[in-house]
PDBQT receptor file of N, H, CA, C and O in Angstrom, charges set to zero:
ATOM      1  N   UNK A   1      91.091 100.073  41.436  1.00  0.00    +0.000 N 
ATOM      2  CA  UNK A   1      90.137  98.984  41.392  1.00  0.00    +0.000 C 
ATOM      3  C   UNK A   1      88.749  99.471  41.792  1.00  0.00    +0.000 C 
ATOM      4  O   UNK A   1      87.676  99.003  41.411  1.00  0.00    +0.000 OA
ATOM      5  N   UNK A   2      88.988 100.664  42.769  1.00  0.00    +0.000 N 
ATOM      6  H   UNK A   2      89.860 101.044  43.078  1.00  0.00    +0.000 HD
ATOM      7  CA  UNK A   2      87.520 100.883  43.352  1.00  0.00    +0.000 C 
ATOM      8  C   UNK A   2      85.989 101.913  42.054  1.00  0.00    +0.000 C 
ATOM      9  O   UNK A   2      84.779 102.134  42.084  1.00  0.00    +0.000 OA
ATOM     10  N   UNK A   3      87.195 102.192  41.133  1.00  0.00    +0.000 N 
ATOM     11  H   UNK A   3      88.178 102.012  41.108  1.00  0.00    +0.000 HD
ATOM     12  CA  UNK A   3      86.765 102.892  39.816  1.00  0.00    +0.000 C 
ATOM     13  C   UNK A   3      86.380 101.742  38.554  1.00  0.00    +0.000 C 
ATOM     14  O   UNK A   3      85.679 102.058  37.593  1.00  0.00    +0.000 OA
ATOM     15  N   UNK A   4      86.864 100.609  38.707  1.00  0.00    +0.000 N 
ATOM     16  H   UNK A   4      87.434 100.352  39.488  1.00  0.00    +0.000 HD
ATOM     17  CA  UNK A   4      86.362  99.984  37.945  1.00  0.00    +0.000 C 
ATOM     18  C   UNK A   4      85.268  99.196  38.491  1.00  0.00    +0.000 C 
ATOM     19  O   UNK A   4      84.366  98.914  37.702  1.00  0.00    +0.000 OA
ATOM     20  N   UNK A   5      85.158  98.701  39.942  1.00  0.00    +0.000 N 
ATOM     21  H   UNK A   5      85.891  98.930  40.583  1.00  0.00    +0.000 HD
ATOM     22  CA  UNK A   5      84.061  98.111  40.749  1.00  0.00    +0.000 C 
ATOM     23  C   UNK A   5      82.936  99.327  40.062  1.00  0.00    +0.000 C 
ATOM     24  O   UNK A   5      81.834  98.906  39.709  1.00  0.00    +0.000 OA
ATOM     25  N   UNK A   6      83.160 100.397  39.939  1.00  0.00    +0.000 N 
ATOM     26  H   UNK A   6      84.054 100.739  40.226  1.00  0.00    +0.000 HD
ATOM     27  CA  UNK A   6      81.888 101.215  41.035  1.00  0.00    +0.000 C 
ATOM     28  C   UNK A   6      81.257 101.532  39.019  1.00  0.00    +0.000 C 
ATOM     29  O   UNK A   6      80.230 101.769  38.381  1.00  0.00    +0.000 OA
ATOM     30  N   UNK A   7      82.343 101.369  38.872  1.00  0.00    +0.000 N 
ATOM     31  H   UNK A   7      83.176 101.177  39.389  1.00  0.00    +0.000 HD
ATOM     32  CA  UNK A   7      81.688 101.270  37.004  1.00  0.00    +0.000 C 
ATOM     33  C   UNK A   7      80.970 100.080  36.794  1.00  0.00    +0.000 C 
ATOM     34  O   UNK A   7      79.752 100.011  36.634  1.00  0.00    +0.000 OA
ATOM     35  N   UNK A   8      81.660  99.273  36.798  1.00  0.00    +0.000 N 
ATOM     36  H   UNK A   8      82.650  99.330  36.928  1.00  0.00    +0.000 HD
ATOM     37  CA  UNK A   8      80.681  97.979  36.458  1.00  0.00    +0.000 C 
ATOM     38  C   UNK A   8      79.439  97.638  37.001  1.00  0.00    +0.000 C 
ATOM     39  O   UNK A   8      78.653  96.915  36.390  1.00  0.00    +0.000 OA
ATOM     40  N   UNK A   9      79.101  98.316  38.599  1.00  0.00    +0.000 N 
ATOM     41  H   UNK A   9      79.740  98.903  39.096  1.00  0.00    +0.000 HD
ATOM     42  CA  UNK A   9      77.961  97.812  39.319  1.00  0.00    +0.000 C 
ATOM     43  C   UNK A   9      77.022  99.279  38.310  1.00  0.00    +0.000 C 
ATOM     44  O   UNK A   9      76.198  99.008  37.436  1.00  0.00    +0.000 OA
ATOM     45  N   UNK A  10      77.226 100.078  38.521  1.00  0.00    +0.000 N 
ATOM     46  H   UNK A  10      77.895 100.298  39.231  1.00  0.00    +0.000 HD
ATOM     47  CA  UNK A  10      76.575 101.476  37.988  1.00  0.00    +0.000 C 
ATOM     48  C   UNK A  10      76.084 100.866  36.562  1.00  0.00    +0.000 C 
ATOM     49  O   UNK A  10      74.948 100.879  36.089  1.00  0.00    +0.000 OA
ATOM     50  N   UNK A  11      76.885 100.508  36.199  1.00  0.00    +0.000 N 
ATOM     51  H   UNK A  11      77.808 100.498  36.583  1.00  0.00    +0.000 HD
ATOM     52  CA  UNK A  11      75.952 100.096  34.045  1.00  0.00    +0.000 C 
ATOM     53  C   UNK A  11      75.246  98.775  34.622  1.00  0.00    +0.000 C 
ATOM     54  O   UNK A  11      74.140  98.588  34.114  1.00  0.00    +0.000 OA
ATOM     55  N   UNK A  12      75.769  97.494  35.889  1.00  0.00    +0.000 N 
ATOM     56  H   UNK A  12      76.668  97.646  36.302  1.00  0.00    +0.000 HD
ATOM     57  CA  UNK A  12      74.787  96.703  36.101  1.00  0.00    +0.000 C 
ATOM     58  C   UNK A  12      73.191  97.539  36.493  1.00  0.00    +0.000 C 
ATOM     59  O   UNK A  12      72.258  97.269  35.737  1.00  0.00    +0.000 OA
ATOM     60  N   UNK A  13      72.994  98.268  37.355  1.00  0.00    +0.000 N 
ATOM     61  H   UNK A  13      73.752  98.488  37.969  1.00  0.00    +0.000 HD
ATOM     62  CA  UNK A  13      72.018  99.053  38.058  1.00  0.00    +0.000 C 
ATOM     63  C   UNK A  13      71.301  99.298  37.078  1.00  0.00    +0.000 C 
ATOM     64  O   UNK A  13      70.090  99.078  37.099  1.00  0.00    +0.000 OA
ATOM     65  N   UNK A  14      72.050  99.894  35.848  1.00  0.00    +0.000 N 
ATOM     66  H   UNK A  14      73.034 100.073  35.831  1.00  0.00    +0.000 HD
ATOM     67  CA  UNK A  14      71.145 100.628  34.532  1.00  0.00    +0.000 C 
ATOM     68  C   UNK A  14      70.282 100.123  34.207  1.00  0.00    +0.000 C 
ATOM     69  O   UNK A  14      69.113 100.481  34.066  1.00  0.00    +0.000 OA
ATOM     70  N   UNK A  15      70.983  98.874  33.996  1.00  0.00    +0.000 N 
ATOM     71  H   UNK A  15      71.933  98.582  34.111  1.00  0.00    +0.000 HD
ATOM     72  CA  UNK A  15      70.926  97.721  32.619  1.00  0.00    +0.000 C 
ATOM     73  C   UNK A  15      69.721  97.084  33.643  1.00  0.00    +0.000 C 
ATOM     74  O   UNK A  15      68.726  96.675  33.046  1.00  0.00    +0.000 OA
ATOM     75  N   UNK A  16      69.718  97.014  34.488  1.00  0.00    +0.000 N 
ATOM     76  H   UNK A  16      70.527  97.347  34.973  1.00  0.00    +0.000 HD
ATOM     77  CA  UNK A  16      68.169  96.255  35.272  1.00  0.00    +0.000 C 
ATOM     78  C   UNK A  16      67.262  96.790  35.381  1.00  0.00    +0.000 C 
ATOM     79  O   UNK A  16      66.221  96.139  35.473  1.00  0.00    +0.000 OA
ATOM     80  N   UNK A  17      67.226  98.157  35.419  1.00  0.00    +0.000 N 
ATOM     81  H   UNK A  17      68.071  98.687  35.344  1.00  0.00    +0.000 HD
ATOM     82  CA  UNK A  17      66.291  98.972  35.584  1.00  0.00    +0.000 C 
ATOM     83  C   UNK A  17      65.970  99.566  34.354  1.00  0.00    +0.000 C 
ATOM     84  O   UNK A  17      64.974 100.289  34.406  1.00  0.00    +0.000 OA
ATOM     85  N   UNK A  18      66.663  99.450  32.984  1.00  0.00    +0.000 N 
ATOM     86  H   UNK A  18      67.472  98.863  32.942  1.00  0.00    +0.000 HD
ATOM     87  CA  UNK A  18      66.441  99.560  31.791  1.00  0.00    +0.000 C 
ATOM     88  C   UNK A  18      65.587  98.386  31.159  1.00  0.00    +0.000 C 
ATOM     89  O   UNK A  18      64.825  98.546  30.205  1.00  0.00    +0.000 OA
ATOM     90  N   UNK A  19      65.885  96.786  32.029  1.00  0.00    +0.000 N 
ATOM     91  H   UNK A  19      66.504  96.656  32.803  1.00  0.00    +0.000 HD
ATOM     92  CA  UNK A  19      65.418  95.767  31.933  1.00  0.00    +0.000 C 
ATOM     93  C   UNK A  19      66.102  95.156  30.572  1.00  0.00    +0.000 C 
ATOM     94  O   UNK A  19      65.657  94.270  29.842  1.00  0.00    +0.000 OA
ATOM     95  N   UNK A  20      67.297  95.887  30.460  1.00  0.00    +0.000 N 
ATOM     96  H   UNK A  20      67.658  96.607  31.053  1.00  0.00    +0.000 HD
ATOM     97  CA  UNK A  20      68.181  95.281  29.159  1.00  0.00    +0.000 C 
ATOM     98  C   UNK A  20      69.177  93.860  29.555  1.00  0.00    +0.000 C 
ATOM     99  O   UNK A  20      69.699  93.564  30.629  1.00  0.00    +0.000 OA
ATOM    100  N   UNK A  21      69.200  92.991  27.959  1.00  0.00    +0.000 N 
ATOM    101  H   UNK A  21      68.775  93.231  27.086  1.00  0.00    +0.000 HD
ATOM    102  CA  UNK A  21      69.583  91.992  28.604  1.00  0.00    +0.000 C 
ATOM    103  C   UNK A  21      71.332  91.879  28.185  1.00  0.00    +0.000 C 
ATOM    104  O   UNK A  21      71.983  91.277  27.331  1.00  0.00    +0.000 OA
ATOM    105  N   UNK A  22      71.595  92.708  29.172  1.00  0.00    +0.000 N 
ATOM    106  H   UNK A  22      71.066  93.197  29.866  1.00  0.00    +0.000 HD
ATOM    107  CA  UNK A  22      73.080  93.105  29.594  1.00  0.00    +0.000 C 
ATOM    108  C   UNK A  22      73.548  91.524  30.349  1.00  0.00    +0.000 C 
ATOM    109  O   UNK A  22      73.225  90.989  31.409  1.00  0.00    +0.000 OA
ATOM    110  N   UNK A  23      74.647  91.041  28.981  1.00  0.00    +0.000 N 
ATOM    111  H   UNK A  23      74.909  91.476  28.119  1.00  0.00    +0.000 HD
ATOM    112  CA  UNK A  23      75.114  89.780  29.984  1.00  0.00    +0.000 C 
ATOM    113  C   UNK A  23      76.401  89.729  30.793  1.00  0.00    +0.000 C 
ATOM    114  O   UNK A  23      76.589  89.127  31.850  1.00  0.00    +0.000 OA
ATOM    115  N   UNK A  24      77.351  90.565  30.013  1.00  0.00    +0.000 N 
ATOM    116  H   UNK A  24      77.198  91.055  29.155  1.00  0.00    +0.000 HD
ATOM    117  CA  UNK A  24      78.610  90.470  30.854  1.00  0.00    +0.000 C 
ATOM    118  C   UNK A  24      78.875  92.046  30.751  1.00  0.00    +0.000 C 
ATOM    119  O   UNK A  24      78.151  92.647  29.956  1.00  0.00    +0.000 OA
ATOM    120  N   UNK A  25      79.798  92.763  31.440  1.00  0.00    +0.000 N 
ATOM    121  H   UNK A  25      80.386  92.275  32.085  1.00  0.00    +0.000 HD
ATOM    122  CA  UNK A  25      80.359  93.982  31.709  1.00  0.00    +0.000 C 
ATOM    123  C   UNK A  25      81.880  93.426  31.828  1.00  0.00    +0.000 C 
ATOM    124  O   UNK A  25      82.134  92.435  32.512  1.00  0.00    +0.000 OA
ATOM    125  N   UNK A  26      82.832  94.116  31.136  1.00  0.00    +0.000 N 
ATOM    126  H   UNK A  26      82.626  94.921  30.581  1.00  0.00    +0.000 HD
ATOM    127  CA  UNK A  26      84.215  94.159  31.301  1.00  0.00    +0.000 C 
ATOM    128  C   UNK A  26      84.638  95.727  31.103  1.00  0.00    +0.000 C 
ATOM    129  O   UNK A  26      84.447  96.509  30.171  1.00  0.00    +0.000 OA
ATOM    130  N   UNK A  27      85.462  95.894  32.695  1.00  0.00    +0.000 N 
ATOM    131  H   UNK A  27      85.617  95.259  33.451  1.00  0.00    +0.000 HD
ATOM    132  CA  UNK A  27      86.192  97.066  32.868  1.00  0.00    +0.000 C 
ATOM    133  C   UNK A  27      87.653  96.999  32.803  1.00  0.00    +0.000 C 
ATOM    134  O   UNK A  27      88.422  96.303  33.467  1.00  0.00    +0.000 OA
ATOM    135  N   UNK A  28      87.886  97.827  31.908  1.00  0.00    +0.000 N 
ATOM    136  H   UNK A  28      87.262  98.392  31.369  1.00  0.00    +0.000 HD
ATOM    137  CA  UNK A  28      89.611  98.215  31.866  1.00  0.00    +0.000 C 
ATOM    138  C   UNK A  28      90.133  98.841  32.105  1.00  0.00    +0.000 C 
ATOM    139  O   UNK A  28      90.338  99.556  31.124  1.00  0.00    +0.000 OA
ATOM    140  N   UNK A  29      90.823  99.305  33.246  1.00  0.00    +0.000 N 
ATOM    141  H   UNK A  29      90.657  98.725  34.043  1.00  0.00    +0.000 HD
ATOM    142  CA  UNK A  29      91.758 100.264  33.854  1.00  0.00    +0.000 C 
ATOM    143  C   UNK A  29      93.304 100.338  33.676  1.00  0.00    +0.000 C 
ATOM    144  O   UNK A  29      93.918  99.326  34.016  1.00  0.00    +0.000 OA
ATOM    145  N   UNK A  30      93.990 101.345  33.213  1.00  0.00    +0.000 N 
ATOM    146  H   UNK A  30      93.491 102.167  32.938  1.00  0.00    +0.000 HD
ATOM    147  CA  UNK A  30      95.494 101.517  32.855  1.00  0.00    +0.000 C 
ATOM    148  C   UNK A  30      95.722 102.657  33.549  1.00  0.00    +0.000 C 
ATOM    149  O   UNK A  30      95.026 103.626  33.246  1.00  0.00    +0.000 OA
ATOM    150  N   UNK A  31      96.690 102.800  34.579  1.00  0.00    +0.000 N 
ATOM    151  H   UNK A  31      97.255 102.012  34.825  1.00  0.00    +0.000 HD
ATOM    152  CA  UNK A  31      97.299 103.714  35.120  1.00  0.00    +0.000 C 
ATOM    153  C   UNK A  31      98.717 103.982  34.478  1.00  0.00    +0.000 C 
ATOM    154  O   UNK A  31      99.509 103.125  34.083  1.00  0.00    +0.000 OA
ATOM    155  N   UNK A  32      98.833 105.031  34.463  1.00  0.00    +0.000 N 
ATOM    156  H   UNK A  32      98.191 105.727  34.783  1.00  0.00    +0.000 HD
ATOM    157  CA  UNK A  32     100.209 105.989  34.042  1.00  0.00    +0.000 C 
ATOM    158  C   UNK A  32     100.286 107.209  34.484  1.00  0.00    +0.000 C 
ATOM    159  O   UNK A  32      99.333 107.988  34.501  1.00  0.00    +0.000 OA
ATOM    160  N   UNK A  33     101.591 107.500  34.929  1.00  0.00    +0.000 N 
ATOM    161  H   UNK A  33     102.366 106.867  34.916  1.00  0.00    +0.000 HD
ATOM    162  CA  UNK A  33     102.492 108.662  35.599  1.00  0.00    +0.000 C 
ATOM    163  C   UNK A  33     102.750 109.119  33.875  1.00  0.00    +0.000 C 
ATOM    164  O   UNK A  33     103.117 108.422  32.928  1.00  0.00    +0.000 OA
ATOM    165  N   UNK A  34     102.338 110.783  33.960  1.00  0.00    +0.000 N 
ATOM    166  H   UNK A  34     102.040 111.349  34.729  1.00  0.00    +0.000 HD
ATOM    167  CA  UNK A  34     102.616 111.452  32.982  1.00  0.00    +0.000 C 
ATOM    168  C   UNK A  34     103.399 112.852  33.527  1.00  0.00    +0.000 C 
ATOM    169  O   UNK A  34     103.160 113.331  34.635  1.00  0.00    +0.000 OA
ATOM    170  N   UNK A  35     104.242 113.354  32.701  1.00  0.00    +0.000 N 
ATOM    171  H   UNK A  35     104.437 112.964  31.800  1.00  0.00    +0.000 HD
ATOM    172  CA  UNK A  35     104.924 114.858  33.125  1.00  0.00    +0.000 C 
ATOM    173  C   UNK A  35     103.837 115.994  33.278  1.00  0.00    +0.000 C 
ATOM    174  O   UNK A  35     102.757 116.248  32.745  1.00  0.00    +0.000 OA
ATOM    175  N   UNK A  36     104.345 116.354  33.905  1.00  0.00    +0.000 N 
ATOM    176  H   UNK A  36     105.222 116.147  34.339  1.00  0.00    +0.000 HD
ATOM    177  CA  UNK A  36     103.835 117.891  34.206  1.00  0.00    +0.000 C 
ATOM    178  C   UNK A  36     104.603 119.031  32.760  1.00  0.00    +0.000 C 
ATOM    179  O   UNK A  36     104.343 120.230  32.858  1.00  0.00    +0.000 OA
ATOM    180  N   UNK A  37     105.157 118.743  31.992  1.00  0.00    +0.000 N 
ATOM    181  H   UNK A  37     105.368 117.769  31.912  1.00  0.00    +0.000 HD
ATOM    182  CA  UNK A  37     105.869 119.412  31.469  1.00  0.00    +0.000 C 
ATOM    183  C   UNK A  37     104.774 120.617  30.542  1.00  0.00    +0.000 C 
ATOM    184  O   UNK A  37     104.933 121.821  30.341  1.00  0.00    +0.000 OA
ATOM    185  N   UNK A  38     103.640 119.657  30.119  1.00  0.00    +0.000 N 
ATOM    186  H   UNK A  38     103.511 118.679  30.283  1.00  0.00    +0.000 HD
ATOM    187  CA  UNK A  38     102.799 120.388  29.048  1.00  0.00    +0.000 C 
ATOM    188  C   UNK A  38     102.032 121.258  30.319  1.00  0.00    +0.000 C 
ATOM    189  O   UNK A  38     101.417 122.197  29.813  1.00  0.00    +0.000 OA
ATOM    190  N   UNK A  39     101.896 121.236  31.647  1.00  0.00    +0.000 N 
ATOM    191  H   UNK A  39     102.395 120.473  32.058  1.00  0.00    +0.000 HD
ATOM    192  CA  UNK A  39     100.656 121.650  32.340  1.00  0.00    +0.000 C 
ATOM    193  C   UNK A  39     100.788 123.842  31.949  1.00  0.00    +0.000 C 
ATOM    194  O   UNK A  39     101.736 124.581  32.216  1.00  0.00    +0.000 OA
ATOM    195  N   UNK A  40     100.139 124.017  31.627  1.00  0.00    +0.000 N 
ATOM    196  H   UNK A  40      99.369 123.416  31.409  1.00  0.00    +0.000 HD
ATOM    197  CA  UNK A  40     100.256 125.932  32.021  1.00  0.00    +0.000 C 
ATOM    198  C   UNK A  40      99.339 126.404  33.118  1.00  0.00    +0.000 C 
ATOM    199  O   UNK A  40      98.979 127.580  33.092  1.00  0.00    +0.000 OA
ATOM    200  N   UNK A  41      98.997 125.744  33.914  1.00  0.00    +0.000 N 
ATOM    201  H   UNK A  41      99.290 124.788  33.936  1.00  0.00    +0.000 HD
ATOM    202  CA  UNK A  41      98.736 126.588  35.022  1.00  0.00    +0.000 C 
ATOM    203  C   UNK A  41      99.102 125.845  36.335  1.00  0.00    +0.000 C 
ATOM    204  O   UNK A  41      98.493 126.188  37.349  1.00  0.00    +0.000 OA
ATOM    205  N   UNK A  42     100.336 124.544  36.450  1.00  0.00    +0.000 N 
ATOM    206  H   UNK A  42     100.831 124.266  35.627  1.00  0.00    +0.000 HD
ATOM    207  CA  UNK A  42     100.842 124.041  37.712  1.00  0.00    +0.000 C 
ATOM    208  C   UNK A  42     101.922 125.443  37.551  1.00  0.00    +0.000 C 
ATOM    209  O   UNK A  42     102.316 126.187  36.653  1.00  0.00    +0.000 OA
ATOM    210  N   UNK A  43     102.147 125.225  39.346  1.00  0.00    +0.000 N 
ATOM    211  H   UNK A  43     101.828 124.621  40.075  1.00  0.00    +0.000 HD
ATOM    212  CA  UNK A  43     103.218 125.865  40.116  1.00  0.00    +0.000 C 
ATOM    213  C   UNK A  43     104.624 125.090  39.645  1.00  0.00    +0.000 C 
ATOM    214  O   UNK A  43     105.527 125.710  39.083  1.00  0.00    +0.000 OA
ATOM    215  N   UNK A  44     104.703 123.630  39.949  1.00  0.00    +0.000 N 
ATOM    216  H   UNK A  44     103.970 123.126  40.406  1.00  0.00    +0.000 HD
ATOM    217  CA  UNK A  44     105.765 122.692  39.802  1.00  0.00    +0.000 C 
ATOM    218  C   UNK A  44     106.497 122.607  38.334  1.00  0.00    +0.000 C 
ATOM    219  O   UNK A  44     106.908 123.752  38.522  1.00  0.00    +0.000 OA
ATOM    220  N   UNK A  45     106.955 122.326  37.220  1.00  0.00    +0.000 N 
ATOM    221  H   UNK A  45     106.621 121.396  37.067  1.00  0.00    +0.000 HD
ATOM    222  CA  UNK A  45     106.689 121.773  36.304  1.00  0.00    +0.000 C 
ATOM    223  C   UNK A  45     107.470 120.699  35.953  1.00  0.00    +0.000 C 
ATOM    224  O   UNK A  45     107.505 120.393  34.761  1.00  0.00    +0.000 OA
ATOM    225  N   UNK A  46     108.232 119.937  36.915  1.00  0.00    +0.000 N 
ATOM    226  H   UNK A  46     108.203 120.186  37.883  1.00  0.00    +0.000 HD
ATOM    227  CA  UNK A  46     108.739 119.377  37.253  1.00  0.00    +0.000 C 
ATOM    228  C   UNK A  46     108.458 117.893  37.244  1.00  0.00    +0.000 C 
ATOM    229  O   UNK A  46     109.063 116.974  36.692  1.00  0.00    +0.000 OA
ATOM    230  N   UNK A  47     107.116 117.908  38.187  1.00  0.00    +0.000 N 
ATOM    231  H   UNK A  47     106.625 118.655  38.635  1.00  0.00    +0.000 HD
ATOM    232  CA  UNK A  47     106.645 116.828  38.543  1.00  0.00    +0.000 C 
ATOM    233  C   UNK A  47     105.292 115.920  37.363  1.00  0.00    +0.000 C 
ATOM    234  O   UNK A  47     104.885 116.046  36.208  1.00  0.00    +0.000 OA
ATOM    235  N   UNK A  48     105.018 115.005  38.590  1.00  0.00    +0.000 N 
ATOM    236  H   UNK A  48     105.348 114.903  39.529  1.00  0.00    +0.000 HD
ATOM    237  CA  UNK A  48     103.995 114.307  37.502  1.00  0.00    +0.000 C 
ATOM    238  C   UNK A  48     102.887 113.803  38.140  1.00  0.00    +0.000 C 
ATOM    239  O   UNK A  48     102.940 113.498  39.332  1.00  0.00    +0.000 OA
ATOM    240  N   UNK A  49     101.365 113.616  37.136  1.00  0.00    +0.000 N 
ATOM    241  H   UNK A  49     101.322 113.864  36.168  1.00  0.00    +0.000 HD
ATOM    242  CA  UNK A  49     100.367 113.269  37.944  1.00  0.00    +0.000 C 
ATOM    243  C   UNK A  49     100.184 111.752  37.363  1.00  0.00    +0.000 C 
ATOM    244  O   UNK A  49     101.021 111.137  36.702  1.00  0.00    +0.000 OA
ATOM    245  N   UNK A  50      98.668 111.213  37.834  1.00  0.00    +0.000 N 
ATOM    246  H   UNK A  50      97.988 111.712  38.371  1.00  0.00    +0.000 HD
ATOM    247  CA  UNK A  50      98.180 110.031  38.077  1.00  0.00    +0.000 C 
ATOM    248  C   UNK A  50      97.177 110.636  36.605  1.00  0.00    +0.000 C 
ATOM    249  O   UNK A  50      96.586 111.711  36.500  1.00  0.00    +0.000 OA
ATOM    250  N   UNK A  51      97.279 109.482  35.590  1.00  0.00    +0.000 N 
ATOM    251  H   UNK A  51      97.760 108.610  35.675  1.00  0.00    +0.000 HD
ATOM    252  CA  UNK A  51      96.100 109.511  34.547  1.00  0.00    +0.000 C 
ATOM    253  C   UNK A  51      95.629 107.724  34.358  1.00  0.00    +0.000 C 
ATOM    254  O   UNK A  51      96.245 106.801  33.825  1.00  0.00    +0.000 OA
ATOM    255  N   UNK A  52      94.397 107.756  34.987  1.00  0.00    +0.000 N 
ATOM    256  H   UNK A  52      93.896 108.506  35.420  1.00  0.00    +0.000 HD
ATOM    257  CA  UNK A  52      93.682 106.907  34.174  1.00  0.00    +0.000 C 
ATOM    258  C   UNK A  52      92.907 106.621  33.221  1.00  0.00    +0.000 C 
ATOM    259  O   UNK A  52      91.905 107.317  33.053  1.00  0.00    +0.000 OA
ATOM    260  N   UNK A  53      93.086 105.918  32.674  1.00  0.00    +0.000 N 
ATOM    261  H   UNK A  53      93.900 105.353  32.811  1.00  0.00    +0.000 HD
ATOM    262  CA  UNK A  53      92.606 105.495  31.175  1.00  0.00    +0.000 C 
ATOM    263  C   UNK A  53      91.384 104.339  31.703  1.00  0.00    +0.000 C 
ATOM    264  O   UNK A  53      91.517 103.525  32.616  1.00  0.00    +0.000 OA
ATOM    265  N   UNK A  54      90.470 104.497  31.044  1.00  0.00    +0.000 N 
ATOM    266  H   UNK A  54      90.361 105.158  30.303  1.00  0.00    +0.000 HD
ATOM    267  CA  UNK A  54      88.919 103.727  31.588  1.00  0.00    +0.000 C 
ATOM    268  C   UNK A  54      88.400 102.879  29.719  1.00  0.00    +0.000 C 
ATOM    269  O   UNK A  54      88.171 103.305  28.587  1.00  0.00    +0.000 OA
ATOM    270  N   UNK A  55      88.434 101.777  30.288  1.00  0.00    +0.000 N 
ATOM    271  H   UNK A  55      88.620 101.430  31.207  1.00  0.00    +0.000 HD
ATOM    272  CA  UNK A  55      87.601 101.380  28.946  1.00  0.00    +0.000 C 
ATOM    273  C   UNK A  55      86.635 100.655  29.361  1.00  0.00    +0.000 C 
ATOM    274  O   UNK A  55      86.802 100.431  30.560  1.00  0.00    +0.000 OA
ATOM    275  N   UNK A  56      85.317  99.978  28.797  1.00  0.00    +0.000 N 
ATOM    276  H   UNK A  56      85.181 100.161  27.824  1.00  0.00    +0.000 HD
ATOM    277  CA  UNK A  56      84.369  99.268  28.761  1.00  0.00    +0.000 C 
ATOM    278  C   UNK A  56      83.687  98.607  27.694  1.00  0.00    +0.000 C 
ATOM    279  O   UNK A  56      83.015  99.128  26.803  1.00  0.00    +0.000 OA
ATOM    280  N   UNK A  57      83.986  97.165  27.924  1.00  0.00    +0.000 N 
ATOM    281  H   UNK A  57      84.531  96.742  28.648  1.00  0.00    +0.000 HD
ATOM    282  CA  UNK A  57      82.980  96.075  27.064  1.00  0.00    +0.000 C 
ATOM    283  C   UNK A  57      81.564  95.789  27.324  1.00  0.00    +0.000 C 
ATOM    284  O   UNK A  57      81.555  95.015  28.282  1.00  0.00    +0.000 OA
ATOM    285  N   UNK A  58      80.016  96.101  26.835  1.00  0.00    +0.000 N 
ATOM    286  H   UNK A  58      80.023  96.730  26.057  1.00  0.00    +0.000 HD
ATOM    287  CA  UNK A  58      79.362  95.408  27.326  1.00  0.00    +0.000 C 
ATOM    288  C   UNK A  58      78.998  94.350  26.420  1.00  0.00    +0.000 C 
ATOM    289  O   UNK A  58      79.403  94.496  25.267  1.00  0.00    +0.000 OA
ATOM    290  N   UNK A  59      78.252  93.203  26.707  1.00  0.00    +0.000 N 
ATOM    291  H   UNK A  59      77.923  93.085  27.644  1.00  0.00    +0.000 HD
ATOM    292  CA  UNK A  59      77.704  92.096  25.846  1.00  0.00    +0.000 C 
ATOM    293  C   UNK A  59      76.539  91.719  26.106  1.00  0.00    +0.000 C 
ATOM    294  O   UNK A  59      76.249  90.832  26.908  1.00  0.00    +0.000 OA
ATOM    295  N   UNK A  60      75.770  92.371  25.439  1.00  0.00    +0.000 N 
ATOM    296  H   UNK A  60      76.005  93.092  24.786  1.00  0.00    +0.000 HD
ATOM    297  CA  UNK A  60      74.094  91.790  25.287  1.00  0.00    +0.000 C 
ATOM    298  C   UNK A  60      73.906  90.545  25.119  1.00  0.00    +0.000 C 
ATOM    299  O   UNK A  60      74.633  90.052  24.257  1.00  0.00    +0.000 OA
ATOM    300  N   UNK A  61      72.756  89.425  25.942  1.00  0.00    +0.000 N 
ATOM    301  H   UNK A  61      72.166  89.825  26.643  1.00  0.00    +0.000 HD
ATOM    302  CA  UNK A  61      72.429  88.343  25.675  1.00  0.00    +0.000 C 
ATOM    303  C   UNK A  61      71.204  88.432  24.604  1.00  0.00    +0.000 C 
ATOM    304  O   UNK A  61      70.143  88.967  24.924  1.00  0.00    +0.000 OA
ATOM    305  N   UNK A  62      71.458  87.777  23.083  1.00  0.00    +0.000 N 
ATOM    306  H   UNK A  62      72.320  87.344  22.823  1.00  0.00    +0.000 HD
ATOM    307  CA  UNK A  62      70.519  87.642  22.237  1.00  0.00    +0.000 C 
ATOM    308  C   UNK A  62      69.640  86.369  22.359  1.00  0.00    +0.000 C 
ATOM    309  O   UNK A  62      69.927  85.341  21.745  1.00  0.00    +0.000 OA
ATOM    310  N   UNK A  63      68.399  86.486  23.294  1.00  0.00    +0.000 N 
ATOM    311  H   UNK A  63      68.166  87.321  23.792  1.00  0.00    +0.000 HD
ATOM    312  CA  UNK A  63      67.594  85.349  22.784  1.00  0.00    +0.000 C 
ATOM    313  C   UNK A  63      67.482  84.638  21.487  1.00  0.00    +0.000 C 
ATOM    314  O   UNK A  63      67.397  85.283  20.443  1.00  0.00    +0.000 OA
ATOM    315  N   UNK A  64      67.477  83.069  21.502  1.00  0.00    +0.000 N 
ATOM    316  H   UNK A  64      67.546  82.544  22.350  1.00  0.00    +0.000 HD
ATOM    317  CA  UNK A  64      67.190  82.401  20.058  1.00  0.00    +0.000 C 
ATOM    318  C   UNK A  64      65.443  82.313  20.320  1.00  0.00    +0.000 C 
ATOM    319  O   UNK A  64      64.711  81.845  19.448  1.00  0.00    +0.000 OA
TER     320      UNK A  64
């Protein structure tokens, strides 16, 4: 959660100081346990790590 907070405030920061009219930010985070099986340079090969997957929506407000 603290990776998708620290994303969303970071493109807010941009987007103000770009003075763009950035209206909403949506962050998507998916965690998955993957094998070690493909790794060639772990010790283990056994085991498995942490992969997150990061996506992002932004939505510009279009003045009429």
């Amino acid at each position: 959660m603290a990776l998708g907070s620290c994303t969303s405030m970071t493109l807010r920061m941009y987007a103000n100081r770009e003075k763009s009219n950035l209206e909403d930010i949506q962050v998507r985070l998916r965690h998955d346990r993957v094998s070690l099986d493909d790794c060639l340079s772990c010790e283990e090969r056994d085991g498995r790590v942490d992969r997150i997957t990061r996506t992002r929506a932004l939505e510009e407000h279009h003045g009429v």
